[in-house]
N, C-alpha and C positions, 0 to 999 in steps of 0.2 A: 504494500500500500504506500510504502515512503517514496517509493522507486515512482510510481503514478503522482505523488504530490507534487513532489520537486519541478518535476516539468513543466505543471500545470502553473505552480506559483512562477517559476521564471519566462512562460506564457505570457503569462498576466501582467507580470511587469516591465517588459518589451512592447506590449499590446499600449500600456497607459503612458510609457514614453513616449511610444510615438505618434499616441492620440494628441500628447502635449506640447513636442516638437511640432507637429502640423498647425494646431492652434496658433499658435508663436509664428510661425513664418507666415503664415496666411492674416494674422494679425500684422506684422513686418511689412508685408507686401502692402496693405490698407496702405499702413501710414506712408511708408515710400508715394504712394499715389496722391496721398492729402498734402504730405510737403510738395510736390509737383506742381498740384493746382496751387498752392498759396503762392509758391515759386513765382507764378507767373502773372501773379494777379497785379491789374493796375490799382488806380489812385483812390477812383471813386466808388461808392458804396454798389451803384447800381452796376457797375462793369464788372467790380468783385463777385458779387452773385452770380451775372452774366457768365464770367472764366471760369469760374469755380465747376458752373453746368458743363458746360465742354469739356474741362479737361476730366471731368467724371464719366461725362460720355463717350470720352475719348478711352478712359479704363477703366470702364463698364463698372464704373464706380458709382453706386446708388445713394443720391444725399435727401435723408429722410429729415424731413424738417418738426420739429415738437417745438409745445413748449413747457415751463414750469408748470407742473402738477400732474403732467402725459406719463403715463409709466409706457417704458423702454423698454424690450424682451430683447438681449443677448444670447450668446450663448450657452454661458452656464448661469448667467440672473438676471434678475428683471430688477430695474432701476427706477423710480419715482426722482427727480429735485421736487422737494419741498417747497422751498424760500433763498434767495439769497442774501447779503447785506455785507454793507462795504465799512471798515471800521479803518481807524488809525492804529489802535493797541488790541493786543489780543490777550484777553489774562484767562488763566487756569489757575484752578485751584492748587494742584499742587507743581505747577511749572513758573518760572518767572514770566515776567509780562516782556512781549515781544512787539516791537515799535517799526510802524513802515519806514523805509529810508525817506528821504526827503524825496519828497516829486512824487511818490507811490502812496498806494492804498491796500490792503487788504480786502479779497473776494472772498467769503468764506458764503460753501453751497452745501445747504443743508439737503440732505438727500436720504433714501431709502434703500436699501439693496437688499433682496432675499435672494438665496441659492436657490435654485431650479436643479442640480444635481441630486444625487441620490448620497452622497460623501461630503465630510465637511471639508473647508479649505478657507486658504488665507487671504483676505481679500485683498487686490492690488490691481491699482489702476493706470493706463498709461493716457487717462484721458486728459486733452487741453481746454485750455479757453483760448477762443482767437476772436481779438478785439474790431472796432472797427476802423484802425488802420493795418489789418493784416500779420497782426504780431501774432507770433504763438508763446503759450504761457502753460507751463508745466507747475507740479504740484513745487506750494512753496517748500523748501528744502528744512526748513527748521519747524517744520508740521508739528513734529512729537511733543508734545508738554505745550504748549501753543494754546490749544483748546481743551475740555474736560473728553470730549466726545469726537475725540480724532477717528473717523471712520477706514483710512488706509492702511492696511496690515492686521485688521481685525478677523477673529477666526468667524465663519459662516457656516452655523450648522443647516445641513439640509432643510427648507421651506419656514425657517425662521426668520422674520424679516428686522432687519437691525437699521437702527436710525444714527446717523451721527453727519460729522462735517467733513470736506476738501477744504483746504486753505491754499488760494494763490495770491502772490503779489502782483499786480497789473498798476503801468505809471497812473498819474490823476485824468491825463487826457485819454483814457478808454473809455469811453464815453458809451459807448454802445458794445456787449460782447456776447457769446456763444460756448457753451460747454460742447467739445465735437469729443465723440465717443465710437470707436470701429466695435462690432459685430464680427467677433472671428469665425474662421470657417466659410465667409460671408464674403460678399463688396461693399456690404451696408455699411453707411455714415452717418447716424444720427447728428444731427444740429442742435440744439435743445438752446432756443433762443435764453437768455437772464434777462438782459435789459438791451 
């Protein structure tokens, strides 16, 4: 019987490697396509949307447009934004207070995420905001201790849904921006309009 297990468990974990490898490059391949379109984008807001559809339609890239309060079906979860709100300082209870540099703001997007798998896992995101002169803007890097309710790296048990926040810094002139989030396995781009 040991001689039948063995096989079976290193089966199974070549099987979930390279379910996870695929994810990843096919998640990789999205973004390569979305830095392309920004790549290319001109000045004005209506031309950006304009490029944006071409070069999507150029790699059969699909930009699905939400807004705050739209639940989002990915992959392996389905996503809700809540609220957002733009602060100067961010305090946590038990982290020191963290202060935007001069010229910037803090976005902090209050959001929903429940696991759609059958296993639990660590949540982690590679999703941006891109403002409305074409900047892209990744998770603020001193996230941890920042907020009480840092949502990134949080474990996700199967069909439990967990509420907490992203934190990015974006300068004062983002005046108008966008959570964009790939669908691995997919071509899909959600847009998930904030303000």
């Amino acid at each position: 019987m040991k001689k039948n297990v063995i096989p079976l468990v290193v089966g199974l974990i070549i099987f979930i490697i390279g379910f996870f490898i695929g994810m990843q490059y096919k998640s990789y391949q999205i973004r390569k396509s979305l830095n392309q379109a920004f790549d290319s984008i001109g000045s004005s807001q209506s031309n950006t949307e304009e490029t944006i559809m071409k070069q999507a339609k150029k790699d059969n890239l699909q930009i699905i447009e939400k807004k705050i309060g739209d639940e989002v079906t990915l992959a392996t979860l389905n996503i809700k934004i809540n609220s957002i709100e733009e602060k100067q300082i961010l305090n946590a209870k038990y982290g020191s207070p963290k202060v935007a540099k001069e010229g910037t703001k803090f976005v902090v997007v209050n959001l929903d995420v429940t696991n759609t798998t059958n296993s639990q896992f660590d949540f982690s995101t590679d999703s941006i905001i891109v403002d409305n002169k074409d900047r892209e803007f990744s998770i603020y890097s001193d996230s941890i201790g920042a907020v009480d309710d840092y949502l990134n790296y949080r474990e996700l048990s199967p069909s439990v849904k967990e509420t907490g926040s992203l934190i990015y810094e974006l300068p004062n002139d983002a005046t108008n921006y966008s959570f964009m989030i790939a669908k691995a396995g997919t071509k899909e781009l959600y847009k998930i309009v904030l303000k």
